[in-house]
C-alpha positions in Angstrom: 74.2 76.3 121.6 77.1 75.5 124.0 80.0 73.4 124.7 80.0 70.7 126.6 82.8 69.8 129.9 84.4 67.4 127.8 84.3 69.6 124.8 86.0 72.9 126.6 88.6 70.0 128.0 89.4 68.7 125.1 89.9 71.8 123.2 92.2 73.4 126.2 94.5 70.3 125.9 97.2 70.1 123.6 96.1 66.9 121.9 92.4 68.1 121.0 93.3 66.5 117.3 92.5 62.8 119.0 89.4 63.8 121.2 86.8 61.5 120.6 84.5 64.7 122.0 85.5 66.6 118.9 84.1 66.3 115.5 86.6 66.8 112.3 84.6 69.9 111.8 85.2 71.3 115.6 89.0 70.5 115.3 89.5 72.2 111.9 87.8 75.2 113.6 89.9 75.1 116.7 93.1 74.5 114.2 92.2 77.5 112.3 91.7 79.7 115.4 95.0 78.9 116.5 96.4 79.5 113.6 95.0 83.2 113.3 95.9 83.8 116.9 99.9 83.0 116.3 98.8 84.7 113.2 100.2 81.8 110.6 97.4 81.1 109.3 98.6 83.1 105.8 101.3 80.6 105.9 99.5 77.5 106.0 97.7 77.0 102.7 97.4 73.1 103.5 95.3 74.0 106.7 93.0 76.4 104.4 92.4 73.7 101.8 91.2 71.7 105.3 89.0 74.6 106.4 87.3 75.0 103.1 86.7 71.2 102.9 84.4 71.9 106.3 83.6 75.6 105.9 81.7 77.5 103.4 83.6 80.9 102.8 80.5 83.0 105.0 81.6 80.7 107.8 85.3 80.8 107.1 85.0 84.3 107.3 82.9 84.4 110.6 85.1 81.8 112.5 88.3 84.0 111.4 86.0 87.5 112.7 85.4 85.8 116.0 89.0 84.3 116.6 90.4 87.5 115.4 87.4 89.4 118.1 88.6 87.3 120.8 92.1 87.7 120.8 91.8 91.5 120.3 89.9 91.6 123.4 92.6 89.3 125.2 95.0 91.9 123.7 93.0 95.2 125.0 92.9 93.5 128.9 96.5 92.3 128.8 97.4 95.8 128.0 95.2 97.7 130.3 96.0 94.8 133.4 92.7 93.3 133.5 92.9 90.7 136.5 92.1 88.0 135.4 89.8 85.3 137.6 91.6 82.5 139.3 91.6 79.4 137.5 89.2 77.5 140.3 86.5 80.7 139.6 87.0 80.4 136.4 85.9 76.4 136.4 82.5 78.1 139.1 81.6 79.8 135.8 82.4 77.4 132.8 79.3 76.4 132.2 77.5 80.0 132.4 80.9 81.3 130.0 79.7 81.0 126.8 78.8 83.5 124.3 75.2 82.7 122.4 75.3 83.0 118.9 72.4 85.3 118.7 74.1 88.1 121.1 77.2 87.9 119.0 75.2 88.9 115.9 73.7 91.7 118.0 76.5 93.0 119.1 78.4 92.7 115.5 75.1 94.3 114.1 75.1 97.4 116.7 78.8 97.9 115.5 78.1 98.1 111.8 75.3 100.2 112.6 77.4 102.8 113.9 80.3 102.0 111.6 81.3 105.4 109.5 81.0 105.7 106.0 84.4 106.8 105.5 87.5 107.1 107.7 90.0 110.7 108.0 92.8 110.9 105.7 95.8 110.0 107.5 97.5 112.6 105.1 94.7 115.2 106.2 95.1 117.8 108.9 
């Protein structure tokens, strides 16, 4: 499971709504990612409606996990400097770049596995 060229193009530009590489299933999904990474999507019942049109709630729930997994990681590197590549390695590598859904569940499994069954207090010391 990957993205094609064209696909990773026409997602980066600012007019993916009218790529004929898209299907009105991918550009919901890229619509609602934005929206939970300028953190509107609360705000945008209209776009919801849309997503549950395409989406069962399972999914819903995963594609809103992963955008909100990917921007924490952006988040974590921003604040720690994390150099990024330069844009022409970056285009050496875009076909290798993609995360397989079967490594994402693994890692979101290992996580749960080790997840506690109850947090501290905040109001305990």
């Amino acid at each position: 499971m990957g993205l094609t060229d064209e696909q990773i193009d026409a997602i980066e530009s600012d007019d993916y709504m009218n790529s004929p590489h898209l299907t009105t299933r991918e550009k919901t999904a890229v619509l609602w990612a934005e929206l939970v990474t300028k953190n509107t999507a609360r705000y945008r019942d209209d776009v919801y409606q849309k997503v549950r049109k395409s989406y069962s709630d399972a999914e819903i729930v995963e594609l809103t996990l992963m955008s909100a997994f990917f921007n924490m990681t952006n988040r974590f590197q921003n604040a720690l400097q994390v150099e990024l590549e330069e844009s022409n390695e970056v285009s050496k590598i875009k076909k290798s770049a993609r995360v397989h859904p079967e490594d994402m569940r693994a890692y979101m499994e290992s996580l749960l596995e080790s997840w506690p069954d109850s947090f501290p207090n905040k109001n305990d010391k």
